[in-house]
C-alpha angles and dihedrals in degrees: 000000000000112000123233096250090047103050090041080053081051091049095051098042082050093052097047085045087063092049097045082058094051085058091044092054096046091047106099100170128088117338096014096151099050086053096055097049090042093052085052099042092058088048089046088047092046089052095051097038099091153038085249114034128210088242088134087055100050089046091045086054096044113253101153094064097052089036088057093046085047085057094057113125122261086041113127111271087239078061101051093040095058094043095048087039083058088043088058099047087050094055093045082063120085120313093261094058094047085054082060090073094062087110092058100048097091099052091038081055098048090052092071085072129090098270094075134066118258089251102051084047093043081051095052098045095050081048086049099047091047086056086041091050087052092079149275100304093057090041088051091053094042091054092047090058093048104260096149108063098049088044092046086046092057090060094064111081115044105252103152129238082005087073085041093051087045093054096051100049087045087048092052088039090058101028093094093054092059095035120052116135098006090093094231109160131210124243101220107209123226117205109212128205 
């Protein structure tokens, strides 16, 4: 187990990631764009790095605003990728902080569909399978918002771990609905670096 002084070290590197990323967002000379995947990069690495991610200081410091602006359209795959890839780490943490994503479900939604590479889909619907799999609260919202039929599209045609990815958020989507009161429980996936 993590001891006290290592993970608080977590927690600071995490905050001053996140505010590494503001900058990088708000730098418009040149390599702009590097900065900006390296700064997420470095937050995606700190919330998949322990047992017990940072995922409370990243929230504290405000990640989920700036990764949602980092998911807008138009945005470079490697950009997307790396947002939605933060996104994911964050909703694999306790249900409140999961809760904290509610502003970037639209936009990690909207990125199933054929607009977006394979990779950046295949990474917000395992994001959004982690926030389905946090209960029914989260899946009902989710739903609401029309979750199911991009993530059911994107098992049609046989793309890999992509159908895979799919299935698993769907399964976690609809789970709630076959489970109450069974006490059945979700196994939320981390994707590591």
């Amino acid at each position: 187990m993590m001891i006290e002084e290592e993970q608080s070290i977590l927690e600071t590197h995490t905050s001053s990631a996140v505010e590494d990323l503001k900058s990088a967002v708000a730098y418009q000379g040149k390599g702009a764009m590097q900065k900006k995947v390296t700064a997420l990069r470095e937050l995606r690495r700190l919330l998949s790095r322990s047992e017990f991610p940072p995922v409370e200081a990243a929230l504290k410091a405000g990640a989920v605003p700036i990764l949602v602006q980092c998911l807008s359209f138009g945005s470079p795959d490697e950009q997307l990728l790396e947002a939605a890839w933060c996104l994911t780490n964050i909703a694999a943490g306790k249900p409140e902080e999961t809760e904290a994503l509610l502003p970037a479900l639209p936009l990690l939604i909207a990125h199933l569909g054929e607009k977006s590479s394979l990779s950046v889909a295949e990474q917000c619907a395992w994001a959004l399978g982690n926030v389905a799999g946090e209960g029914e609260k989260l899946k009902n919202v989710l739903l609401s918002q029309g979750a199911l039929l991009p993530l059911a599209r994107m098992m049609l045609p046989n793309k890999g771990s992509t159908v895979r990815t799919a299935a698993w958020a769907l399964s976690n989507l609809i789970k709630y609905a076959l489970s109450v009161g069974t006490g059945l429980q979700s196994c939320n996936r981390t994707n590591q670096n």
